[in-house]
Residue, then its C-alpha position, 0 to 999 in steps of 0.5 A: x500516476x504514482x501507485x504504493x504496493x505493499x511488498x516482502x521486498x524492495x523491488x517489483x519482483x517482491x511479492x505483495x505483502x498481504x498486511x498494509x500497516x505491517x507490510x515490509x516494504x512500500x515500493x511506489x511506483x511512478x507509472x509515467x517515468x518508470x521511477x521506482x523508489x522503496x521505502x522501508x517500513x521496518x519501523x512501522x512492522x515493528x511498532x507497538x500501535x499505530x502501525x496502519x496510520x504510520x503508514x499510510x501517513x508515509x505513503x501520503x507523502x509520497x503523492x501517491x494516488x492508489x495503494x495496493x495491498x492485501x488487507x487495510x484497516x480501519x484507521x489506515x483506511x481512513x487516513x489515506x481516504x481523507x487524503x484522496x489515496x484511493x485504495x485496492x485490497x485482495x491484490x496478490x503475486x508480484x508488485x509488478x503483476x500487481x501495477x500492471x493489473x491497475x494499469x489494465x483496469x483489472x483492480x477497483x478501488x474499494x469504498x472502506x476496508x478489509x479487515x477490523x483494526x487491531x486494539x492498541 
């Protein structure tokens, strides 16, 4: 399964960034192969407006099948919903704490965000 953690940094020692739209880092994991690719959000940290639909339009292209976050709004939410990207919030310590969590079954996808979506 590919999963995309919001991170601080590029790796799987980074700590979960708690903001989706504003995270760092994006790193995906393919829990298969062990393949770990990070993306950086800088453009999306820094945008105006848009910064959740940026990156979930991001994540969608890399196939993944879950992300992992702390916070997602509303806009985010519904991007990656309609993409069939299921979604995990509250999640916290590291982005390999945090895949091994999921593997586990000790994370649950949500049914709707987290938090309201910011005025543009």
């Amino acid at each position: 399964m590919r999963v995309a953690v919001t991170s601080t940094g590029p790796d799987t020692a980074s700590q979960v960034d708690p903001r989706f739209g504003r995270a760092d880092w994006f790193v995906v994991v393919d829990t298969s192969s062990g393949q770990i690719k990070a993306i950086d959000n800088s453009a999306g940290a820094d945008a105006r407006s848009g910064a959740g639909v940026q990156a979930a339009q991001a994540v969608v292209g890399e196939g993944v099948e879950y992300v992992l976050t702390g916070h997602c709004g509303p806009n985010a939410f519904r991007t990656l919903d309609a993409a069939g990207v299921k979604v995990v919030v509250d999640v916290k310590g590291t982005v390999e704490q945090a895949i091994d969590m999921l593997k586990s079954g000790d994370l649950k996808p949500v049914a709707g965000p987290n938090v309201q979506g910011h005025a543009g």
